[in-house]
C-alpha positions as a Python dict, from the first residue, in 0.01 Angstrom:
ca = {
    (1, 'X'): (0, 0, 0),
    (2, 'X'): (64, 358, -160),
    (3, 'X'): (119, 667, 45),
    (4, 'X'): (154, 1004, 15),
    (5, 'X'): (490, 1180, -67),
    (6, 'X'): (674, 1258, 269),
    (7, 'X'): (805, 1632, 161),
    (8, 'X'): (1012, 1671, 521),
    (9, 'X'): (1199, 1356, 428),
    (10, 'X'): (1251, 1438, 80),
    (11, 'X'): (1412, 1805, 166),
    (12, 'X'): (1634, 1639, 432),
    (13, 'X'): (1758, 1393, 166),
    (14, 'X'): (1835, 1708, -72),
    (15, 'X'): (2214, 1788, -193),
    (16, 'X'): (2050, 2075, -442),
    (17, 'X'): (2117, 2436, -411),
    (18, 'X'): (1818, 2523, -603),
    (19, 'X'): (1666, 2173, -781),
    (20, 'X'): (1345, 2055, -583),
    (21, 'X'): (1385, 2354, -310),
    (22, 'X'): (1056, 2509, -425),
    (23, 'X'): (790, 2239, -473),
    (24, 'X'): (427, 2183, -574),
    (25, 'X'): (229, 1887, -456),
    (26, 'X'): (-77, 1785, -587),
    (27, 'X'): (-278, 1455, -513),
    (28, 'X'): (-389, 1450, -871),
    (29, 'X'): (-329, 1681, -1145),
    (30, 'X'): (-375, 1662, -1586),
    (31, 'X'): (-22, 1689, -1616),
    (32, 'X'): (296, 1847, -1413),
    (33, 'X'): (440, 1953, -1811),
    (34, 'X'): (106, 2188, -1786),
    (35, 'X'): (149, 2312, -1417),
    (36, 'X'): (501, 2341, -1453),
    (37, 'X'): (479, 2552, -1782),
    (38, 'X'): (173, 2717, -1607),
    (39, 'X'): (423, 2873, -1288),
    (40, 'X'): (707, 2907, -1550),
    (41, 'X'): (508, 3190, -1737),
    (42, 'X'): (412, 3340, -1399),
    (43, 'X'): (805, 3373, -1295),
    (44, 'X'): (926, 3030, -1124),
    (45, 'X'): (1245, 3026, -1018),
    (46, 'X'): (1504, 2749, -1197),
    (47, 'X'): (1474, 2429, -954),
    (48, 'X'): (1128, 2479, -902),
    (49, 'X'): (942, 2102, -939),
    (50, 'X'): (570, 2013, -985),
    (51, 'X'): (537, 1648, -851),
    (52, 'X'): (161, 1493, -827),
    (53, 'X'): (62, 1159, -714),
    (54, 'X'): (-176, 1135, -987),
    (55, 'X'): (-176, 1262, -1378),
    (56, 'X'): (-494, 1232, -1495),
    (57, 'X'): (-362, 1348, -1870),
    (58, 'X'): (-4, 1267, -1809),
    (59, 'X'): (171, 1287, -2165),
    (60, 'X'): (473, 1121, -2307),
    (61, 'X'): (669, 1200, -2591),
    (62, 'X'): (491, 1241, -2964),
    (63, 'X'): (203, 1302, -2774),
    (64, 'X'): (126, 997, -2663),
    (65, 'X'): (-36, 905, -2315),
    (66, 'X'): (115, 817, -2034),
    (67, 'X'): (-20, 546, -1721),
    (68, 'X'): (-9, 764, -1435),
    (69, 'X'): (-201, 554, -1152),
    (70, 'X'): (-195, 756, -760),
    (71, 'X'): (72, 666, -563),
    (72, 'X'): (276, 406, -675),
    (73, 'X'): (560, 581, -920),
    (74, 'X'): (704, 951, -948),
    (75, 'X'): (559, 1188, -1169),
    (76, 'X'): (754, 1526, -1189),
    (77, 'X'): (788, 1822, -1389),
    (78, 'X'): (1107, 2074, -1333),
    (79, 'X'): (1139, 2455, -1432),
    (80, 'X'): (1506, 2567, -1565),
    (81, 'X'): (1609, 2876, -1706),
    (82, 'X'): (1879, 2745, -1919),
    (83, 'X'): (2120, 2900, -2218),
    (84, 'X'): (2079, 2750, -2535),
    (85, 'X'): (2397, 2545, -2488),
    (86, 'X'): (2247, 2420, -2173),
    (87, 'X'): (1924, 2342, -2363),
    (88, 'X'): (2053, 2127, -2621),
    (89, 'X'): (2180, 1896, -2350),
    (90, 'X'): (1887, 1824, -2174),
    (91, 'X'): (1822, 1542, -2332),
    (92, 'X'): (2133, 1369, -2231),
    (93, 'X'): (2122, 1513, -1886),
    (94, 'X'): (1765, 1421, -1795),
    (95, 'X'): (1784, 982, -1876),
    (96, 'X'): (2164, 995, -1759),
    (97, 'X'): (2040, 1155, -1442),
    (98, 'X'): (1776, 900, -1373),
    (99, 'X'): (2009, 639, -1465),
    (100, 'X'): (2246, 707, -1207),
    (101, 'X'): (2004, 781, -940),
    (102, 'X'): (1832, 434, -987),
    (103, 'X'): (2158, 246, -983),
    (104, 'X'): (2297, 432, -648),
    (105, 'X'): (1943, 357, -493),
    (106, 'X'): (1886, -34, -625),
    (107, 'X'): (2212, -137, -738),
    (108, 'X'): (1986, -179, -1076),
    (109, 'X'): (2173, -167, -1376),
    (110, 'X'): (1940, 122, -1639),
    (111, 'X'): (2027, 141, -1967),
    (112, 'X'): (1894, 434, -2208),
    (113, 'X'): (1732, 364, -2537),
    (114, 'X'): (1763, 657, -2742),
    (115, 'X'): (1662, 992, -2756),
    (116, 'X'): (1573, 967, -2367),
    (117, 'X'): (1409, 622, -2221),
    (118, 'X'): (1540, 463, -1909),
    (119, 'X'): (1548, 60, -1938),
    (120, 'X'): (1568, -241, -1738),
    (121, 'X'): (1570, -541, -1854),
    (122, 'X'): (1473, -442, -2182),
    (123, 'X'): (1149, -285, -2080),
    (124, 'X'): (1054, 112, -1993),
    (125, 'X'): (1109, 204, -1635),
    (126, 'X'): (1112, 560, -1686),
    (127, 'X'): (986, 817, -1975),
    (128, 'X'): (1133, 1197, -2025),
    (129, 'X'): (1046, 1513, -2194),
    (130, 'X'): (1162, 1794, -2240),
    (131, 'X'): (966, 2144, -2353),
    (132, 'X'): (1075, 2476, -2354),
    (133, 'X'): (956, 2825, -2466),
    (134, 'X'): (1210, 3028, -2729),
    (135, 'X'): (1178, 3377, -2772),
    (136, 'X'): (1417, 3573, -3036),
    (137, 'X'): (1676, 3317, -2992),
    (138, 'X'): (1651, 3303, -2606),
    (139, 'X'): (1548, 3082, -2394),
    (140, 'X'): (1273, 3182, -2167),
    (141, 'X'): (1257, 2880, -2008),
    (142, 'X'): (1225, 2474, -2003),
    (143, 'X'): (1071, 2184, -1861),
    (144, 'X'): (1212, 1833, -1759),
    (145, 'X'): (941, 1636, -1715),
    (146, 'X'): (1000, 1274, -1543),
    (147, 'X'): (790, 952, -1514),
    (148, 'X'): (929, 738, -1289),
    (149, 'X'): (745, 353, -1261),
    (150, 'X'): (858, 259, -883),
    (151, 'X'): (603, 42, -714),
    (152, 'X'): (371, 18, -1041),
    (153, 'X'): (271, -349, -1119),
    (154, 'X'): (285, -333, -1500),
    (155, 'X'): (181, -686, -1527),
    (156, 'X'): (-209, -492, -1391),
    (157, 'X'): (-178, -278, -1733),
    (158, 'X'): (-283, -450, -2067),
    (159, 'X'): (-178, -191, -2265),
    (160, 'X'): (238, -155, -2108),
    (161, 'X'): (248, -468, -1933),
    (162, 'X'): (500, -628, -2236),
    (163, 'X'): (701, -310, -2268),
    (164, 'X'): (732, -132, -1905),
    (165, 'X'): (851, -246, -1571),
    (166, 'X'): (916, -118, -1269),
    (167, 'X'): (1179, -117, -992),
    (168, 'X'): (969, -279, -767),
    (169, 'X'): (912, -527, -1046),
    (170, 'X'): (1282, -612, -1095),
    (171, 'X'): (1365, -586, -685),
    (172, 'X'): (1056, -783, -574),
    (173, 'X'): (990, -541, -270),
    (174, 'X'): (870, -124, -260),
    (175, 'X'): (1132, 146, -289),
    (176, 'X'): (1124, 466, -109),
    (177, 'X'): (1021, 707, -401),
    (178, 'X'): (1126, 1015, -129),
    (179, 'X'): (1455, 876, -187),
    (180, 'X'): (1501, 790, -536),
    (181, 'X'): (1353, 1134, -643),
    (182, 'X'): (1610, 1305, -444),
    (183, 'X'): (1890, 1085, -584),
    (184, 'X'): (1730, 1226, -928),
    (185, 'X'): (1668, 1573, -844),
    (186, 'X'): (2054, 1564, -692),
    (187, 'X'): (2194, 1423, -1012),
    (188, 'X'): (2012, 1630, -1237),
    (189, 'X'): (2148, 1932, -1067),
    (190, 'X'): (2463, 1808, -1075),
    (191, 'X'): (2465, 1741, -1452),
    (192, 'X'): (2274, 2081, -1562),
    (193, 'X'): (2548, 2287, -1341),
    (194, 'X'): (2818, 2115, -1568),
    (195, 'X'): (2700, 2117, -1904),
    (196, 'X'): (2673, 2495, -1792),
    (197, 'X'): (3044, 2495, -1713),
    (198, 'X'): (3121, 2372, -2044),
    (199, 'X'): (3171, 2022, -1871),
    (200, 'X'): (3133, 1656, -2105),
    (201, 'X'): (2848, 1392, -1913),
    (202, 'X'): (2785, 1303, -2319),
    (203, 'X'): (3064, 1016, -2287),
    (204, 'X'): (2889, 840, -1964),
    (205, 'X'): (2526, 920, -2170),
    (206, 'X'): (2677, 694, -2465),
    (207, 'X'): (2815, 423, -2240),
    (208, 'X'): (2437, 362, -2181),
    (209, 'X'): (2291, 411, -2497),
    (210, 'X'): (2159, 68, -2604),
    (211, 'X'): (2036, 184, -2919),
    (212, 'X'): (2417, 253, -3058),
    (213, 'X'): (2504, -118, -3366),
    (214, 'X'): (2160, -174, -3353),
    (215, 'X'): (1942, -169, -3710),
    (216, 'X'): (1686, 127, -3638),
    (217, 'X'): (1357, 264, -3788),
    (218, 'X'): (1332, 631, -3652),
    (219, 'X'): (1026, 792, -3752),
    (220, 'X'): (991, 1246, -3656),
    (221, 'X'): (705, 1416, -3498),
    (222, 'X'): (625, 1499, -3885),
    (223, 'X'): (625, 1118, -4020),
    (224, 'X'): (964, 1130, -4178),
    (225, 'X'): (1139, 783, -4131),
    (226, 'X'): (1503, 746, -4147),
    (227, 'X'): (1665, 377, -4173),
    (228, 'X'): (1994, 246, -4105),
    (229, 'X'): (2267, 148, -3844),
    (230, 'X'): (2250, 380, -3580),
    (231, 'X'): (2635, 433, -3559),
    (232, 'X'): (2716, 687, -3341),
    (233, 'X'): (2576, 1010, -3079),
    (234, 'X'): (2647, 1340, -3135),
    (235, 'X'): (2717, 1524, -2749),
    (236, 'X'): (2382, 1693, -2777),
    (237, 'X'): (2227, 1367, -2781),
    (238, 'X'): (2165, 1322, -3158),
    (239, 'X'): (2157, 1007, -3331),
    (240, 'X'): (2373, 945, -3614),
    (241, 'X'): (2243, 687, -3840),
    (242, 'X'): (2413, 526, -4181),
    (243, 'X'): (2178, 464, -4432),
    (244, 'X'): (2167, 125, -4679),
    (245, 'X'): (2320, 316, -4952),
    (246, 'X'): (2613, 411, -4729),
    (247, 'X'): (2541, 785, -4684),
    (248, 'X'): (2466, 896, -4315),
    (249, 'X'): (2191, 1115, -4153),
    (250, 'X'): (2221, 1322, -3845),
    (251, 'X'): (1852, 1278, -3624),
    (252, 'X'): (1790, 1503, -3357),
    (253, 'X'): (1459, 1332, -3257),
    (254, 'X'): (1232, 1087, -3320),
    (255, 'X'): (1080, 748, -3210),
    (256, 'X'): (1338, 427, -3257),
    (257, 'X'): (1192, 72, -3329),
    (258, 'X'): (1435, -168, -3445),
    (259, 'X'): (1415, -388, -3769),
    (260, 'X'): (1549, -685, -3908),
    (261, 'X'): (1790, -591, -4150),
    (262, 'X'): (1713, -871, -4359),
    (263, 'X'): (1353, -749, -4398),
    (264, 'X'): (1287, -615, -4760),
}
């Protein structure tokens, strides 16, 4: 049976100095991107998190929707303040973070399909996205946004149930979501506060990176498809992809299917 976020218990399980210090909680909400972005423009500080039981209009990347039923999974939106250096590595910071705070909690084993999903067993256990607002070559600010599927039985959702899982899925009993989002909101902390002191987490991102040998389609926010071998990752989570004709192509984002290379 779902319940309702225990806050108390979540700030005692906190190792942040700033990340998930300053929280809003909302039963349901359209999105925590929106009412993150919303108390970024009105002056936020870095760390601050939006978390809601429920997105009504809960968005993934490309703009496509994402399942957001009440109380089952962890749906959270951050506020940073980061340089551009910082910025660029979001993208690795946010699935590695995840990652890491799923395997210390389950003993699960994530991978990352690239730019930024979290896997098990093959399937989606956890979306990312990241926003941010540029102004004259300055970041004003940015938004990690999280969805977490914890409890959620996939198998009840026509439309995910062959591509998504959930932890509770793989485990075959509940998880404590105050803990795992602490474990995440630790994590990410600790990754954003290094990339910031010049400090490589690229190398464990890549370790994960499933994507890396295999024969990819990636198609851009615009419709521009790139095909190839995705070969290697660039440290600010790029994809580097050799073409048939032998020439290679630097992606910085995009949506990855795979194809059979013997396809014509």
């Amino acid at each position: 049976m779902s319940r309702e976020l225990d806050l108390a218990k979540l700030d005692g399980l906190l190792q942040t100095e700033s990340f998930g210090r300053a929280v809003a909680y909302e039963r349901s909400v359209g999105s925590t991107m929106e009412q993150a972005a919303t108390a970024a423009r009105s002056g936020a500080t870095e760390g601050f998190v939006a978390i809601a039981e429920e997105q009504t209009a809960g968005r993934g990347r490309l703009g496509r929707s994402w399942i957001s039923p009440p109380g089952e999974n962890l749906y959270l939106t951050i506020v940073v303040r980061p340089t551009m250096a910082q910025l660029r590595q979001l993208a690795v910071v946010t699935p590695l973070a995840v990652c890491r705070a799923i395997e210390e909690e389950t003993a699960l084993l994530p991978r990352i399909k690239w730019p930024n999903d979290v896997l098990l067993a093959g399937k989606k256990v956890c979306g990312n996205l990241v926003d941010s607002e540029i102004t004259a070559d300055a970041v004003d600010y940015a938004l990690i946004g999280a969805g977490i599927n914890v409890n959620l039985d996939a198998a009840a959702h026509s439309e995910i149930r062959e591509i998504a899982t959930s932890l509770r899925t793989e485990l075959g009993f509940d998880v404590e979501r105050e803990s795992l989002l602490a474990a995440t909101l630790n994590y990410l902390e600790e990754f954003y506060l290094a990339v910031g002191r010049g400090d490589v987490v690229s190398v464990a991102w890549k370790q994960r990176l499933d994507t890396l040998g295999q024969h990819v389609r990636v198609e851009d926010a615009g419709g521009h498809v790139e095909e190839g071998v995705a070969v290697d990752a660039d440290s600010d989570g790029s994809l580097i992809v050799r073409r048939d004709d032998g020439s290679h192509v630097r992606i910085e984002a995009g949506d990855v299917t795979l194809r059979d290379p013997s396809a014509t």
